[in-house]
N, CA, C and O of each residue as an XYZ file, in Angstrom:
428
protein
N       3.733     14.553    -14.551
C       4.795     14.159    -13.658
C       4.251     13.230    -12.581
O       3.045     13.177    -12.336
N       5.254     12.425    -11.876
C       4.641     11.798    -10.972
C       5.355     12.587     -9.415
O       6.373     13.198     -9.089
N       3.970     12.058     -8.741
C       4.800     12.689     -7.338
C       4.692     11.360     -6.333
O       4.096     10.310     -6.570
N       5.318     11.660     -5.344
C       5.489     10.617     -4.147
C       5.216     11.597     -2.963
O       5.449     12.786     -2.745
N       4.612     10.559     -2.288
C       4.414     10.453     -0.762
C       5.201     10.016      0.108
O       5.833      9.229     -0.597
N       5.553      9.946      0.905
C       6.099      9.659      1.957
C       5.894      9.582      3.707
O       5.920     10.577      4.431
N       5.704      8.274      4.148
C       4.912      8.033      5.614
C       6.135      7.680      6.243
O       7.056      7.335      5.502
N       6.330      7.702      7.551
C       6.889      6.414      8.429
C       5.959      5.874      9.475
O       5.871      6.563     10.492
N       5.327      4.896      9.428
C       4.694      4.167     10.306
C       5.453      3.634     11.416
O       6.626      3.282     11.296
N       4.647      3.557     12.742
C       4.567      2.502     13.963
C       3.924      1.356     14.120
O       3.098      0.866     13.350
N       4.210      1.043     14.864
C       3.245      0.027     15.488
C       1.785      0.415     16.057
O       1.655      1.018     17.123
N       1.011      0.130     15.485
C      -0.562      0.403     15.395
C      -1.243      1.088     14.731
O      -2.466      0.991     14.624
N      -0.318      2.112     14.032
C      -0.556      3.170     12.921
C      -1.332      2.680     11.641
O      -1.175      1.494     11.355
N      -1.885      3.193     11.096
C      -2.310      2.983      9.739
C      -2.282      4.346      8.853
O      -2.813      5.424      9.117
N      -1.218      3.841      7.305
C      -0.692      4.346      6.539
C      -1.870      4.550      5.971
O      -2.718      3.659      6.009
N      -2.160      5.978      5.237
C      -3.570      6.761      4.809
C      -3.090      7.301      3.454
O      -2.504      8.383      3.413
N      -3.352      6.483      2.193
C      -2.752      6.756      0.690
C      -3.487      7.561      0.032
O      -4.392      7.171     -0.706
N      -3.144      8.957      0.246
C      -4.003      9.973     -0.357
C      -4.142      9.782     -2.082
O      -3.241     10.360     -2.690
N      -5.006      9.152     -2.824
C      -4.776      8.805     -4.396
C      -4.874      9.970     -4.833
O      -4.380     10.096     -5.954
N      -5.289     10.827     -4.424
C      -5.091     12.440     -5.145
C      -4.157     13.381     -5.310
O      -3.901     14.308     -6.079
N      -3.695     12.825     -4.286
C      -2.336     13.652     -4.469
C      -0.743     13.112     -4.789
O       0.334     13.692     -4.650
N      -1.015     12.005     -5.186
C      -0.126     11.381     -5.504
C       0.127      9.963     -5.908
O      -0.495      9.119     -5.263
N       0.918      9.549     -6.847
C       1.230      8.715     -7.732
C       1.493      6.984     -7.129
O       1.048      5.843     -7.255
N       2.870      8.028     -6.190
C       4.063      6.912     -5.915
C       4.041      7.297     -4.216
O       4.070      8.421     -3.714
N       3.983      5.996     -3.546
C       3.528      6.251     -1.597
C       4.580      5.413     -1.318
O       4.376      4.350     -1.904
N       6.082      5.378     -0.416
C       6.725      5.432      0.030
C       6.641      5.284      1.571
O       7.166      6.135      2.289
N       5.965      4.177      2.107
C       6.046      4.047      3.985
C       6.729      3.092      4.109
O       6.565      2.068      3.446
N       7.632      3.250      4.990
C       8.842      3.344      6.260
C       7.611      2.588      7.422
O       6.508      3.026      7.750
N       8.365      1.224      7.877
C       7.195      0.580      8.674
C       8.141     -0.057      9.499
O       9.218     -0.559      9.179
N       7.397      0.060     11.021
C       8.152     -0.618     11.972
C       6.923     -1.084     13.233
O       6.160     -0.397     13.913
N       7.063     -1.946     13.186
C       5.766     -3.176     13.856
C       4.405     -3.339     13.164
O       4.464     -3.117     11.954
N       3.360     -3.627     13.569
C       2.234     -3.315     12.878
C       2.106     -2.161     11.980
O       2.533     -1.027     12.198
N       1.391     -2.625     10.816
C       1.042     -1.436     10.225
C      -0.041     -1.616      8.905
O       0.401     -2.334      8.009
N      -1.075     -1.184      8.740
C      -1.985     -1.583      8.232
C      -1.918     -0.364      6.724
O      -1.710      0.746      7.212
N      -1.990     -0.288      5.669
C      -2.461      0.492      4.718
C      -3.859      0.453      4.130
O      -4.387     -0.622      3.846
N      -4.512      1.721      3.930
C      -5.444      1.782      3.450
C      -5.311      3.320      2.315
O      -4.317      3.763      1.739
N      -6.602      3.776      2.327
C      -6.174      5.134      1.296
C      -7.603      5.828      1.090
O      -8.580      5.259      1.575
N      -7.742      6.821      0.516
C      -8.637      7.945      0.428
C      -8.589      8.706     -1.080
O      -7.494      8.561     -1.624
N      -9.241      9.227     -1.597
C      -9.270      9.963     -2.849
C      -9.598      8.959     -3.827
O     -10.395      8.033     -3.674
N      -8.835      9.256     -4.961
C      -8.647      8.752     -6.455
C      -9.567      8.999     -7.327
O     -10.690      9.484     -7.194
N      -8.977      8.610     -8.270
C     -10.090      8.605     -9.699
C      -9.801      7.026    -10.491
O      -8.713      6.468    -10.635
N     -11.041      6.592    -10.891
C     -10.946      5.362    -11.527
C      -9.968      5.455    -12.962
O      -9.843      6.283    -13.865
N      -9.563      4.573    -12.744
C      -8.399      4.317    -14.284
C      -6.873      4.924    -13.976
O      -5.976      5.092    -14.801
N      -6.847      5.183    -12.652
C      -5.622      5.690    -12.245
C      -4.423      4.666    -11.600
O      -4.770      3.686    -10.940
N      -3.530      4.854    -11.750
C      -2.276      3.908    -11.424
C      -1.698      4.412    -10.476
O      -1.610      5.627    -10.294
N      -1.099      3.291     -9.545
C      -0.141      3.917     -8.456
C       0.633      2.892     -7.565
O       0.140      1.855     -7.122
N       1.791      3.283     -7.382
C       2.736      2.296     -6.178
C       2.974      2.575     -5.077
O       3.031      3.694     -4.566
N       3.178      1.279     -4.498
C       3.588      1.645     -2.992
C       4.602      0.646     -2.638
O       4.570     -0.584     -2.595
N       5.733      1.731     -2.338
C       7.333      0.957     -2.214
C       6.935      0.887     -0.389
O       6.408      1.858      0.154
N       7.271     -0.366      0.373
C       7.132     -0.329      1.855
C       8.439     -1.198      2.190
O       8.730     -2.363      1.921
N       9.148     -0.130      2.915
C      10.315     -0.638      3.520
C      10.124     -0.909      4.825
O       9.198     -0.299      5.358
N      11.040     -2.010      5.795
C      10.544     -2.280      6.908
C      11.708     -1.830      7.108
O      12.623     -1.991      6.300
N      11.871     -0.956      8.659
C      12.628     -0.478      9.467
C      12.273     -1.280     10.634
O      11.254     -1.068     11.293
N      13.272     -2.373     10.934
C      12.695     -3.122     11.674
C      11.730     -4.211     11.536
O      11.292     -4.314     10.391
N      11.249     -5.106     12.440
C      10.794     -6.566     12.049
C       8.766     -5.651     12.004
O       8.044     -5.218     12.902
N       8.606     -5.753     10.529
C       7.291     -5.692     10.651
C       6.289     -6.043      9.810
O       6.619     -6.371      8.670
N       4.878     -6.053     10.173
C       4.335     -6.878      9.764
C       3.211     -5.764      9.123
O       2.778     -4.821      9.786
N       2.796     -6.062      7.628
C       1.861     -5.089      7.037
C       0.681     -5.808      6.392
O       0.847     -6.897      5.844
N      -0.960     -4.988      6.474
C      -2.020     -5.397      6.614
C      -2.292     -4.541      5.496
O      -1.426     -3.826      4.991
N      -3.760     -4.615      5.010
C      -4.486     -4.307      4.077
C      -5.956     -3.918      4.198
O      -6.752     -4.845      4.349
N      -6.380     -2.783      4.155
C      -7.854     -2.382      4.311
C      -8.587     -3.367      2.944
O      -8.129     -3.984      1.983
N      -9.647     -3.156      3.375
C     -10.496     -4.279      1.881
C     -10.865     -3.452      1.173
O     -12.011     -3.553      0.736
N     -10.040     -2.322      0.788
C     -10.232     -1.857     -0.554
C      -9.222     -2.457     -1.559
O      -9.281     -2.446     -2.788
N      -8.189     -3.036     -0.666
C      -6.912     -4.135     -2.091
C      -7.267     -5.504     -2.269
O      -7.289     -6.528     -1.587
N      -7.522     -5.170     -3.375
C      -8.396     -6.769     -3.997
C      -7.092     -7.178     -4.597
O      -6.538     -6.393     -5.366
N      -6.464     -8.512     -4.276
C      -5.117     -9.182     -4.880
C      -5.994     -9.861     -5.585
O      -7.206     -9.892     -5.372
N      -5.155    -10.657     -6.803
C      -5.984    -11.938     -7.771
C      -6.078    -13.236     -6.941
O      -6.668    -14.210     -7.408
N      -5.512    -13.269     -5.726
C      -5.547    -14.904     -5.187
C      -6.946    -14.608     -4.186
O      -7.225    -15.439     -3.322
N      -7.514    -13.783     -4.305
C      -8.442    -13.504     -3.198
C      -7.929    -12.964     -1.607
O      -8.742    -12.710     -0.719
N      -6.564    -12.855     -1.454
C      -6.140    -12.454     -0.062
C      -4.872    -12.182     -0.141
O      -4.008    -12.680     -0.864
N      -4.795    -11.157      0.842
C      -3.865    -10.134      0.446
C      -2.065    -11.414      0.456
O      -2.095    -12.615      0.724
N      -1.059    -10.781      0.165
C       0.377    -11.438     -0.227
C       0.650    -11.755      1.418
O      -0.198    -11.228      2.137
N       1.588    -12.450      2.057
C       2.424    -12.467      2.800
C       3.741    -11.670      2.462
O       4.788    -12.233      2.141
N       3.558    -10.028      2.587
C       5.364     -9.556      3.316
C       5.988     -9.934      3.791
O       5.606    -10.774      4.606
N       7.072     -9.721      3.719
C       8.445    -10.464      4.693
C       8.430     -9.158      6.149
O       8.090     -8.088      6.654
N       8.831     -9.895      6.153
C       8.699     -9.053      7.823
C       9.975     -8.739      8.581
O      10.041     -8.121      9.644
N      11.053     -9.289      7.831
C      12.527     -8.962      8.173
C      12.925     -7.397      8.111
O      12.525     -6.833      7.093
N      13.726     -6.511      9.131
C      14.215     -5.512      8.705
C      14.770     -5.520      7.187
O      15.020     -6.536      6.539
N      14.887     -4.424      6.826
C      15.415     -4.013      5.885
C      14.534     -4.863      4.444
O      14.944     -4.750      3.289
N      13.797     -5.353      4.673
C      12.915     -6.076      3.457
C      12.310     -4.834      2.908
O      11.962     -3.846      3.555
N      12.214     -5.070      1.284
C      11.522     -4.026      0.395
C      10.489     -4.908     -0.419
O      10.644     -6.052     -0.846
N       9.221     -3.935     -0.533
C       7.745     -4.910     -1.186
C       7.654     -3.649     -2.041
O       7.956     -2.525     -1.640
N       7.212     -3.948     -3.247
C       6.699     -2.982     -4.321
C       4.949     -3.502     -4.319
O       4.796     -4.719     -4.210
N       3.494     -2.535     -4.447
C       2.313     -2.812     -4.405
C       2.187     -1.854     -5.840
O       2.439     -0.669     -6.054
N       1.799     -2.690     -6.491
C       1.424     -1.823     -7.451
C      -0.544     -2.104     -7.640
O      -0.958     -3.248     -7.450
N      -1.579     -0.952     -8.015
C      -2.657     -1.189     -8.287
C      -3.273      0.154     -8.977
O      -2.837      1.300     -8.874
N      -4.336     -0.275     -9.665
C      -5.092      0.374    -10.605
C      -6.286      0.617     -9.590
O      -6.654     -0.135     -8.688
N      -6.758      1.750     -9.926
C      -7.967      2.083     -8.741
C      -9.116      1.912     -9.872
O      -9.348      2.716    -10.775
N      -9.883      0.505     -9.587
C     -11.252     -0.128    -10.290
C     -12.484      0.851    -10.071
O     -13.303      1.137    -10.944
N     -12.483      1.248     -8.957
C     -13.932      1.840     -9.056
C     -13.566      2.607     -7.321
O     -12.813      2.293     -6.399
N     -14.683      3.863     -7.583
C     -14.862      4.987     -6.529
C     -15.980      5.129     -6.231
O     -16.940      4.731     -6.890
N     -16.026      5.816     -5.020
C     -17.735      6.217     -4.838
C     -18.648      5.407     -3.689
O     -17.962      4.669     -2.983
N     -19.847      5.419     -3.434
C     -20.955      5.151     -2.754
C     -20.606      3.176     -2.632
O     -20.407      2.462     -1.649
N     -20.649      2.954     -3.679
C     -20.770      1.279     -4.066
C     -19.341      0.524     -3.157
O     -19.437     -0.670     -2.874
N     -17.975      1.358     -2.718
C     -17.329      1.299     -1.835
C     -15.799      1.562     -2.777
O     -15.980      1.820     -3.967
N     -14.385      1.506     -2.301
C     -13.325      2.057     -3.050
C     -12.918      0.112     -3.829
O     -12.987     -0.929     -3.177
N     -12.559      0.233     -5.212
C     -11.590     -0.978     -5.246
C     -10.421     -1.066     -5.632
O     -10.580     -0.488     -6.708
N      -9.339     -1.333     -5.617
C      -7.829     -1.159     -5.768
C      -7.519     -2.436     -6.400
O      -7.459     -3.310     -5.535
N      -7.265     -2.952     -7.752
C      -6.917     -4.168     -8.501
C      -5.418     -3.918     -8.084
O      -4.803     -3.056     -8.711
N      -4.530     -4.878     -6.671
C      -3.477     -4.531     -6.884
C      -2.405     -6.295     -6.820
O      -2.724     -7.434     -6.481
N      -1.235     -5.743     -7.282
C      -0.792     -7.022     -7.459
C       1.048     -6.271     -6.359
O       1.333     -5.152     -5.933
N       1.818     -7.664     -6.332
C       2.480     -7.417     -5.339
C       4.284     -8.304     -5.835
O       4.318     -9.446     -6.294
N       5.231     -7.672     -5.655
C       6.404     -8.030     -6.109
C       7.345     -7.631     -4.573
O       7.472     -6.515     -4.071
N       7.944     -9.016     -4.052
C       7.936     -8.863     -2.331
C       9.409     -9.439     -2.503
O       9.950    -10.092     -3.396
N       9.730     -9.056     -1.583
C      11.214     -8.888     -0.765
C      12.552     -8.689     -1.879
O      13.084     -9.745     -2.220
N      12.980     -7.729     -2.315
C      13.944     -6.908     -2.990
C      15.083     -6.800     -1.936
O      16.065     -6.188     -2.357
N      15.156     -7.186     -0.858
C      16.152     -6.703     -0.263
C      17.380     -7.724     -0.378
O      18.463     -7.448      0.139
């Protein structure tokens, strides 16, 4: 089965994507807000639906490796929806990597 998470972020907050405990991460974002994450196992899949409540703007720890070399531009309009989808590449000592790719503004 899959499970979901669920955050609501602020402004200065940073969203913390537990890969262990879940599939599908669901943050609710309003001003700054940076994502990063913790756990996983390599070869594992997972999304992250980020709705903006309000005008905001979302960042990326350097564990999300996009294919253009740098992370997408979000829309930053209320009510904008971004889907992150990524495969967790590698764990451990050598540092976390997240192959993720990005499908932006649904709203």
């Amino acid at each position: 089965t899959i499970s979901t998470a669920a955050q609501v972020k602020t402004n200065g907050q940073t969203a913390l994507l537990n890969l262990a405990s879940a599939q599908d991460h669901k943050i609710t974002c309003t001003g700054t807000v940076t994502l990063s994450c913790t756990g996983g196992s390599e070869g594992d899949s997972h999304t992250v639906r980020i709705i903006n409540s309000g005008i905001s703007t979302v960042g990326f720890s350097t564990y999300f490796l996009f294919p253009s070399g740098s992370a997408p531009s979000l829309p930053t309009a209320s009510g904008s929806i971004s889907l992150i989808s990524f495969t967790v590449n590698r764990v451990g000592a050598a540092g976390t990597q997240l192959l993720a790719g990005a499908s932006l503004n649904f709203s």
